[in-house]
C-alpha positions as CSV (number, residue, x, y, z in Angstrom):
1,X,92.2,114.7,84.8
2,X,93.3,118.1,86.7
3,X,90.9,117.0,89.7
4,X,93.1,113.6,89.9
5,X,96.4,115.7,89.1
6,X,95.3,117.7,92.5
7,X,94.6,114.5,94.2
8,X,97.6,112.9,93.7
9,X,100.0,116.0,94.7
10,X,97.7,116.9,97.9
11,X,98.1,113.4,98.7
12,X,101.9,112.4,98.1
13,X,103.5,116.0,98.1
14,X,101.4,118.2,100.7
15,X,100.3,114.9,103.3
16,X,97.2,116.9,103.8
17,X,94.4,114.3,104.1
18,X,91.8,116.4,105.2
19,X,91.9,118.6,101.8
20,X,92.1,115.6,99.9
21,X,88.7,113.5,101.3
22,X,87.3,117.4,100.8
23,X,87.5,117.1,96.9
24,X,87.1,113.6,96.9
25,X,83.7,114.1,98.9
26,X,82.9,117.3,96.5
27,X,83.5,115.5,93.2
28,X,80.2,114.9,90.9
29,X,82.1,111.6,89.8
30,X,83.4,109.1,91.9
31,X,85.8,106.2,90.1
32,X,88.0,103.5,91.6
33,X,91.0,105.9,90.5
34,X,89.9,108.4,93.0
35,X,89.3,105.8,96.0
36,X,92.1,104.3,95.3
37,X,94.2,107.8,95.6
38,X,92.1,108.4,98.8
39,X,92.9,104.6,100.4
40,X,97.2,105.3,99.0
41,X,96.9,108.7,101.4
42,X,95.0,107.3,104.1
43,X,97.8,104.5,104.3
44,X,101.1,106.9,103.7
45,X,100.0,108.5,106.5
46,X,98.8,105.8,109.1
47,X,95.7,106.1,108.6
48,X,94.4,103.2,108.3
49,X,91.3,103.0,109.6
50,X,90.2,105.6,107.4
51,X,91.6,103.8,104.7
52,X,89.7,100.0,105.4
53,X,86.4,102.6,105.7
54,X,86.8,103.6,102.4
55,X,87.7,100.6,101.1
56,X,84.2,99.2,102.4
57,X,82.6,102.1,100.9
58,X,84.1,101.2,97.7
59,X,82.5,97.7,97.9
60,X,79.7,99.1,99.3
61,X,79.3,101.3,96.3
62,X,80.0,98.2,93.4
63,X,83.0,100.1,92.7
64,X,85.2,96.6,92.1
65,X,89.2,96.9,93.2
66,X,91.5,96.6,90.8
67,X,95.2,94.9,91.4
68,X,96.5,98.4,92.2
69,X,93.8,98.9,94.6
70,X,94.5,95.6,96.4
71,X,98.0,96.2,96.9
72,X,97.2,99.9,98.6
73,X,94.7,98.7,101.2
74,X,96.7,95.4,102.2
75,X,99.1,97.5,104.3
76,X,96.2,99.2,106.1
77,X,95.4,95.3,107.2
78,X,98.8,94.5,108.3
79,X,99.5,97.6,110.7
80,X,95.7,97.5,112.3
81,X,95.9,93.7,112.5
82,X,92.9,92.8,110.3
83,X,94.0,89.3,109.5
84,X,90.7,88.1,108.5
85,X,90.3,91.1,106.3
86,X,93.7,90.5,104.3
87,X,92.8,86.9,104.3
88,X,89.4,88.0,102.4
89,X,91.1,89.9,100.1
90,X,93.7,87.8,99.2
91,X,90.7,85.5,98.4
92,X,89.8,87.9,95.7
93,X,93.2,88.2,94.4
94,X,93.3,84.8,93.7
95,X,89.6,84.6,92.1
96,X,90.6,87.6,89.8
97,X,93.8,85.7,89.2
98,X,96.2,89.1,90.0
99,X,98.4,87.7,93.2
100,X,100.9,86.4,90.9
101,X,101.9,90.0,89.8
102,X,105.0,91.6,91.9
103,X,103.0,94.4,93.7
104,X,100.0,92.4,94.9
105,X,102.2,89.1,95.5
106,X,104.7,91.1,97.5
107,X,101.8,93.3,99.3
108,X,100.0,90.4,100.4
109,X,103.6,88.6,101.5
110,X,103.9,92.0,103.5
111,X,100.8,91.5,105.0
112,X,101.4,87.7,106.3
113,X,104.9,88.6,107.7
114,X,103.3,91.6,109.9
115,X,100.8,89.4,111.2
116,X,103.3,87.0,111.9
117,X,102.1,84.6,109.4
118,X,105.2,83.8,108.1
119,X,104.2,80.0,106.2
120,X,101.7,82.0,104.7
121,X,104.1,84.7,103.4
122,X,106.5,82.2,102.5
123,X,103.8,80.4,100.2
124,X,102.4,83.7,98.8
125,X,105.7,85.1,97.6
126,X,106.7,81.5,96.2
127,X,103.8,81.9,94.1
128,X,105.0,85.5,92.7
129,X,106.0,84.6,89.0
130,X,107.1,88.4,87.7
131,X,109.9,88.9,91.0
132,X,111.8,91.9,90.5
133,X,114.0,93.5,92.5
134,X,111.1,95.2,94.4
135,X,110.2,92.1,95.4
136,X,112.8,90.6,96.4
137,X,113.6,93.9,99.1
138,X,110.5,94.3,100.0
């Protein structure tokens, strides 16, 4: 738990990415809470490359994304124009049944507007059922 404390603050308080993959990369355990840390930093700081790479590693490694997880790496989509790539994932949101929560319906709305998909958007956050105020500024 101190190892994700240390995560979390390097990540969100400190910016400082580089320390962050360090203890990720040094850690005897490896858990979708940790990736998904890793993929929040990579995208807070336009890094988003970095952040789809992980991402794949994630899958690569059979670590399956929660709804949480989703809604980080969908930004990283939007802002390197990876269309086909949020388009897969929101495939998986649907299978796992988790787009109709606020923070994956609204990321994945996000992630249609940037890429100028706006029918799409429109559709997706229509099919939000737990709108909140976040989602309706987002």
């Amino acid at each position: 738990m101190a190892l994700l404390y240390i995560l979390d603050c390097s990540l969100t308080l400190l910016w400082n990415v580089e320390m962050t993959y360090k203890i990720f990369s040094q850690s005897i355990t490896i858990d979708l809470v940790m990736c998904t840390a890793v993929i929040s930093g990579y995208v807070l700081n336009r890094m988003n490359n970095d952040a789809l790479e992980m991402f794949r590693w994630l899958l690569y490694e059979k670590i399956s994304p929660n709804a949480v997880t989703l809604a980080r790496i969908l930004p990283a989509c939007s802002s390197v124009a990876a269309l086909k790539l949020g388009k897969e994932l929101h495939g998986n949101i649907l299978k796992n049944g988790v787009d109709k929560k606020c923070h994956v319906g609204t990321a994945i709305t996000d992630m249609y507007s940037k890429c100028e998909r706006l029918g799409l958007a429109h559709k997706t956050f229509g099919r939000v059922s737990e709108k909140d105020v976040v989602c309706w500024n987002k």
